[in-house]
VMD Tcl script that builds the backbone (N, CA, C; Angstrom):
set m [mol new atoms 264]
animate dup $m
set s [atomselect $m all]
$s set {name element resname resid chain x y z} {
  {N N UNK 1 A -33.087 132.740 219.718}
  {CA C UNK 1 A -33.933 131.671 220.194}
  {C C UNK 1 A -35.358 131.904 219.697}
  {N N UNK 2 A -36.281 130.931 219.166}
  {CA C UNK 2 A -37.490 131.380 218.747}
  {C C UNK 2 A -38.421 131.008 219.475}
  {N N UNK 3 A -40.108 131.079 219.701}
  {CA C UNK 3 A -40.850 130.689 220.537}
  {C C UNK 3 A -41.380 130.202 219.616}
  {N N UNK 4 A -41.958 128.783 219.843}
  {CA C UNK 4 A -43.030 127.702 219.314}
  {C C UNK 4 A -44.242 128.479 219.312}
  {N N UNK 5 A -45.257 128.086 218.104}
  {CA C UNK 5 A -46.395 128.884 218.232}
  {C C UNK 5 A -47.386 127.916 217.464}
  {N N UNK 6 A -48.660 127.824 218.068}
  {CA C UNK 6 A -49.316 127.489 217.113}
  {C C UNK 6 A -50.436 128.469 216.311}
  {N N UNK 7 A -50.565 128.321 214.902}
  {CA C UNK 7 A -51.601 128.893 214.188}
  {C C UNK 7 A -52.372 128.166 213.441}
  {N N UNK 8 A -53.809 128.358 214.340}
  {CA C UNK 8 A -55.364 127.458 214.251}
  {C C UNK 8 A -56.307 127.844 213.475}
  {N N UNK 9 A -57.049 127.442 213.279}
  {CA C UNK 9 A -58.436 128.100 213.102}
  {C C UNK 9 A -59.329 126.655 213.767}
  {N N UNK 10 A -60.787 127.335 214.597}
  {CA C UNK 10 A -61.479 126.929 214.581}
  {C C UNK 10 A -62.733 127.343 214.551}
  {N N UNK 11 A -63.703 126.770 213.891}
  {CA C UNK 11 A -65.117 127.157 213.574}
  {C C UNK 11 A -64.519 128.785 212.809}
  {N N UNK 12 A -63.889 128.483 211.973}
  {CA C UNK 12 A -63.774 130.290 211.555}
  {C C UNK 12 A -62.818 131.057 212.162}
  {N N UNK 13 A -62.360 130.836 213.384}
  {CA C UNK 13 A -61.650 131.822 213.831}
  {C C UNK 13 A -60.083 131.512 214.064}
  {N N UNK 14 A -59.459 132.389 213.187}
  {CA C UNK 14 A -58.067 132.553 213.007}
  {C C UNK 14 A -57.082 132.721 214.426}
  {N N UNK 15 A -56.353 131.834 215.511}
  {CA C UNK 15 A -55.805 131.894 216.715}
  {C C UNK 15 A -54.596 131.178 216.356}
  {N N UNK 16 A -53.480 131.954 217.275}
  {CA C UNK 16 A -52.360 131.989 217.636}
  {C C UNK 16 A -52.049 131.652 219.050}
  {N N UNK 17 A -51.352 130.755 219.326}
  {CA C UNK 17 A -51.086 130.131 221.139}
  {C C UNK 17 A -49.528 129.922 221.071}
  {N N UNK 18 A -48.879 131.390 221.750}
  {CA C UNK 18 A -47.486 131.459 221.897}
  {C C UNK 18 A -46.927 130.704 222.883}
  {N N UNK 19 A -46.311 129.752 222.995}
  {CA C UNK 19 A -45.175 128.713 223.943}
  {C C UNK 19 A -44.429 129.882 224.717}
  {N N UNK 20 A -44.763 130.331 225.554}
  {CA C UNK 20 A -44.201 132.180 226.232}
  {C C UNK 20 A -44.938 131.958 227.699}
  {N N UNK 21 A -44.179 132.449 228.380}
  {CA C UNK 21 A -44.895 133.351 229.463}
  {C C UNK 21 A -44.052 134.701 230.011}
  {N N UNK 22 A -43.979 135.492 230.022}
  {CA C UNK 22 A -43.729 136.990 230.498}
  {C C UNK 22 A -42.423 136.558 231.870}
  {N N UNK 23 A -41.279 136.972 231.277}
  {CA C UNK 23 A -40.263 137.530 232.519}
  {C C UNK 23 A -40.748 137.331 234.165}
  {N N UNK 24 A -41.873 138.916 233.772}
  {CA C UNK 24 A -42.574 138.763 235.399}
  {C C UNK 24 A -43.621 138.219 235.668}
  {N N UNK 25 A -43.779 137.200 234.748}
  {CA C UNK 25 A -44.819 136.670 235.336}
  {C C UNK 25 A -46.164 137.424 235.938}
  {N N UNK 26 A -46.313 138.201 235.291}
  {CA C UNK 26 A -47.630 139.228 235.894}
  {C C UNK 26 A -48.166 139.632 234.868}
  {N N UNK 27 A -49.785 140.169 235.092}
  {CA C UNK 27 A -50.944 140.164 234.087}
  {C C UNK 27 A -50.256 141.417 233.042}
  {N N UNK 28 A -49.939 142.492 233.666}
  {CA C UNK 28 A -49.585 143.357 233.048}
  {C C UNK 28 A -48.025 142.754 231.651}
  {N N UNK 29 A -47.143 142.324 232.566}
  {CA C UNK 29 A -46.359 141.490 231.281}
  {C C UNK 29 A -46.373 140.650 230.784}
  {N N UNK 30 A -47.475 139.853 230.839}
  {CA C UNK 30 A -48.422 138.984 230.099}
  {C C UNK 30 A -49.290 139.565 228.777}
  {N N UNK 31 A -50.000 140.475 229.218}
  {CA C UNK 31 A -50.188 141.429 227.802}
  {C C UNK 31 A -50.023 142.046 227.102}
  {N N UNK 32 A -48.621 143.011 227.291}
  {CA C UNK 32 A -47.396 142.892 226.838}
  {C C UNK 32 A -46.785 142.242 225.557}
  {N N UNK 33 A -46.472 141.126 226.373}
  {CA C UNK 33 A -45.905 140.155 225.721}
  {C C UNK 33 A -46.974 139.676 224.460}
  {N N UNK 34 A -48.312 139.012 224.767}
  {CA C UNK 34 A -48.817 138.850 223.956}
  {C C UNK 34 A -49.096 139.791 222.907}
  {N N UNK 35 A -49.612 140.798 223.011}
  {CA C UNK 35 A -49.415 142.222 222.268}
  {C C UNK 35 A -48.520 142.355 220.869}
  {N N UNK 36 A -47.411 142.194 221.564}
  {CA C UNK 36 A -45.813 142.079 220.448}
  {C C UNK 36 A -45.839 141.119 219.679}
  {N N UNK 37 A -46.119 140.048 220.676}
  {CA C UNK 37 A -46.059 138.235 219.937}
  {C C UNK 37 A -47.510 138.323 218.556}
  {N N UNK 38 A -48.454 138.593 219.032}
  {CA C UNK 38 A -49.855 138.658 217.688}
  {C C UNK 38 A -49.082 139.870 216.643}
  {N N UNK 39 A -48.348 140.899 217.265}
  {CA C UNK 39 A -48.321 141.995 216.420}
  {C C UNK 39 A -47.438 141.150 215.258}
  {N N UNK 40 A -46.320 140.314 216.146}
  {CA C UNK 40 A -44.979 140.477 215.333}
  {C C UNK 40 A -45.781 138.685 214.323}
  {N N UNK 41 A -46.609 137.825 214.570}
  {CA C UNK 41 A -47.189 136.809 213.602}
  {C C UNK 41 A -48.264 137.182 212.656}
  {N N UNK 42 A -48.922 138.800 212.837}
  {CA C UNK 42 A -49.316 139.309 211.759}
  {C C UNK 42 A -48.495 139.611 210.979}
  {N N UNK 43 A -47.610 140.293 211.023}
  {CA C UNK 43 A -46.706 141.275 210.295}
  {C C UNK 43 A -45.556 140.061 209.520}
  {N N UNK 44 A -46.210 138.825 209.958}
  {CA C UNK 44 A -45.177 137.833 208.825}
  {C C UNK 44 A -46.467 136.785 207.924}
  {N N UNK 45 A -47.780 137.795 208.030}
  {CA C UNK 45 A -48.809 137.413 206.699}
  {C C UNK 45 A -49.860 136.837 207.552}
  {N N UNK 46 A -49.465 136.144 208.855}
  {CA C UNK 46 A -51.018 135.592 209.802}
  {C C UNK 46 A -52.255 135.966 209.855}
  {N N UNK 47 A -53.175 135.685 209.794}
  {CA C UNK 47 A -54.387 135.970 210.403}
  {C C UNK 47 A -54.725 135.878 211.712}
  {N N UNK 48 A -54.310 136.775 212.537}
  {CA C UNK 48 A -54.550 136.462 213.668}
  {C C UNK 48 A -55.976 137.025 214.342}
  {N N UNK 49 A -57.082 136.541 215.040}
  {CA C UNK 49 A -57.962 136.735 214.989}
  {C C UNK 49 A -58.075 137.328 217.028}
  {N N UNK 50 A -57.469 135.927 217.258}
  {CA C UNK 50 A -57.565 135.914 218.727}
  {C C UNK 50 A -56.237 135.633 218.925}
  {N N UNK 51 A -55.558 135.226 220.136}
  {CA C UNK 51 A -54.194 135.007 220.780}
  {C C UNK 51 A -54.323 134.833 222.106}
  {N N UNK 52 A -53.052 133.454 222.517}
  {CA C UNK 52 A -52.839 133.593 223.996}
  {C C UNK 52 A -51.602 133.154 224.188}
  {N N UNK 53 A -51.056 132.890 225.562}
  {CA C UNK 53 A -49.954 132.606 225.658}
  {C C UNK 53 A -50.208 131.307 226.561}
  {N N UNK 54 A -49.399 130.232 226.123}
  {CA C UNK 54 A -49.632 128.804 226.966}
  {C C UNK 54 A -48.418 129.012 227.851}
  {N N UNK 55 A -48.023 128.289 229.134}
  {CA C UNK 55 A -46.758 128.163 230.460}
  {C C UNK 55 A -47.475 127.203 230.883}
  {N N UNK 56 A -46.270 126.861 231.668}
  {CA C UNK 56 A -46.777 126.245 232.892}
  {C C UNK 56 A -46.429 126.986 234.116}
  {N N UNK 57 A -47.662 126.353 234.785}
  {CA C UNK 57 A -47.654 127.349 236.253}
  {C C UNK 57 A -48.291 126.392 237.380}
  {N N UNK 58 A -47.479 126.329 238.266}
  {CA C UNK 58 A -47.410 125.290 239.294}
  {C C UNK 58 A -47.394 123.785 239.099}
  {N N UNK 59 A -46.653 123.483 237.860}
  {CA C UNK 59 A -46.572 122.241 237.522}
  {C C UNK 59 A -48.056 122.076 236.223}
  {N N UNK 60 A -48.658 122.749 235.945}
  {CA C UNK 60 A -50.211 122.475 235.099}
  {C C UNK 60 A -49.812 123.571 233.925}
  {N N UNK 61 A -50.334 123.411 232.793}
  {CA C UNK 61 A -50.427 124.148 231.305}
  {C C UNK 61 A -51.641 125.054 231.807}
  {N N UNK 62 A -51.183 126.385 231.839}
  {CA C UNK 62 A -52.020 127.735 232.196}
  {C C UNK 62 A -51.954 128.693 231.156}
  {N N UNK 63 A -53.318 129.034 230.649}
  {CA C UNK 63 A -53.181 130.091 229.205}
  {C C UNK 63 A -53.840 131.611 230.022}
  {N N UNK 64 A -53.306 132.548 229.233}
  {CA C UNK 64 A -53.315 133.831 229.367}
  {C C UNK 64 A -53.758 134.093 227.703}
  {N N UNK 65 A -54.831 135.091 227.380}
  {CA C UNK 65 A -55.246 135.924 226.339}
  {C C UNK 65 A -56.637 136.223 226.146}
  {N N UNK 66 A -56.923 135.808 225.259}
  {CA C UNK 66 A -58.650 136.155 224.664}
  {C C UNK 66 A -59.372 135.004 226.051}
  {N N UNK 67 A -60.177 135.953 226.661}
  {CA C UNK 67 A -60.925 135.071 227.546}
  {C C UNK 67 A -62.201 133.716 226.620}
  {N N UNK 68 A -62.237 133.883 225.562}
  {CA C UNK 68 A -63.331 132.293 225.296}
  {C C UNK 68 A -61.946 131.919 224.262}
  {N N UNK 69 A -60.605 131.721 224.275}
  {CA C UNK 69 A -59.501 131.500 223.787}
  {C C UNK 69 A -58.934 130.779 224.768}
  {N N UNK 70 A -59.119 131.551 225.524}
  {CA C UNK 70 A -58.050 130.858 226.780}
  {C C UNK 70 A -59.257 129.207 227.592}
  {N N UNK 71 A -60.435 129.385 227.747}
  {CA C UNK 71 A -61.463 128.491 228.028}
  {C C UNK 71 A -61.244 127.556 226.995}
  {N N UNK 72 A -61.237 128.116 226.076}
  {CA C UNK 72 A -61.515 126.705 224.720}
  {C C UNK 72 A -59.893 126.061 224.582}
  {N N UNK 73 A -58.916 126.824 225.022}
  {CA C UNK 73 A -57.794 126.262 225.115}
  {C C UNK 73 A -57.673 124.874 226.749}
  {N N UNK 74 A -58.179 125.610 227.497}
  {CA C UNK 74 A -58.524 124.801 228.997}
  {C C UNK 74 A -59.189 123.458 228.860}
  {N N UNK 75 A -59.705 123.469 227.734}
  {CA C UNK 75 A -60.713 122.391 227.516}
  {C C UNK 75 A -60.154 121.297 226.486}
  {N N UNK 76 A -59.279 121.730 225.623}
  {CA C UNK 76 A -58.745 121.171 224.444}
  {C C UNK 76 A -57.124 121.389 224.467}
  {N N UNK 77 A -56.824 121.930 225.046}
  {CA C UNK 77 A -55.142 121.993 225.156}
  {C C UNK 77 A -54.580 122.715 223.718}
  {N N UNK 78 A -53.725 122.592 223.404}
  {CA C UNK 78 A -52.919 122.886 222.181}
  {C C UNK 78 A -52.582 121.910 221.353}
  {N N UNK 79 A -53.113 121.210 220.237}
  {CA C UNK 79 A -52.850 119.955 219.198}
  {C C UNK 79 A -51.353 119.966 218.963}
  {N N UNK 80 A -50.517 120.876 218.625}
  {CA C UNK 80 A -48.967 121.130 218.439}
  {C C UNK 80 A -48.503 122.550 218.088}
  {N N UNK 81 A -47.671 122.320 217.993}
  {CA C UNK 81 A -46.621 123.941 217.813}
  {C C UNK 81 A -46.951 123.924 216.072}
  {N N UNK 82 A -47.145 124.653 215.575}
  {CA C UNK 82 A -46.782 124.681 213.805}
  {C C UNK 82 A -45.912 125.832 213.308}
  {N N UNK 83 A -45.411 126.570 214.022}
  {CA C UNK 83 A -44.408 127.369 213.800}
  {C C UNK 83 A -43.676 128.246 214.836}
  {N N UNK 84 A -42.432 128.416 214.516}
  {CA C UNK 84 A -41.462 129.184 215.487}
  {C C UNK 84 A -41.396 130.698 215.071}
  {N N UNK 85 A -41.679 131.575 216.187}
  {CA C UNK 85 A -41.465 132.981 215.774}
  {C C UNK 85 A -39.995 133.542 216.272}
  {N N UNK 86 A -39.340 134.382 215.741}
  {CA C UNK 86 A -38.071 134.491 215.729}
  {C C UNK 86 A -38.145 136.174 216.243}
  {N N UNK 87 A -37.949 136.523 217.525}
  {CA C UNK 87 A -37.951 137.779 217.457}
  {C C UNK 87 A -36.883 138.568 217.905}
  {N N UNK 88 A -36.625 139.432 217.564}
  {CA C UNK 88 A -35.256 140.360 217.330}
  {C C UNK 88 A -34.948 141.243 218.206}
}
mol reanalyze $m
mol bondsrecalc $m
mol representation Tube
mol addrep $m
């Protein structure tokens, strides 16, 4: 199964917003997760600069990662998915 991802740039900066949220649902496997997810979209040529992870949580689109990533995501949402990461 792969996770939707998008890879951005804005004003310069190279970001990744994984369609994910963590098993447990908690901060600790939240960063984690993101961790693996930036490691494993570098390691297939990305520039990844910043990263977060988009869910929903209590019915609303809630991001977890780079704190002025996750704000500028709050404010602007995610334009679309542009690629699926496939992890093993």
């Amino acid at each position: 199964m792969g996770i939707p991802f998008a890879h951005l740039q804005e004003q310069g900066i190279n970001f990744a917003v994984f369609d994910v949220d963590a098993q447990s649902r908690t901060s600790a496997g939240r960063s984690d997760l993101l961790a693996r997810l930036t490691a494993m979209a570098r390691a297939q040529g990305l520039r990844v600069e910043k990263s977060a992870l988009a869910f929903v949580e209590r019915g609303q689109i809630a991001y977890y990662g780079t704190p002025d990533l996750v704000k500028f995501l709050s404010n602007n949402g995610v334009p679309k998915w542009t690629h699926v990461l496939h992890p093993e």
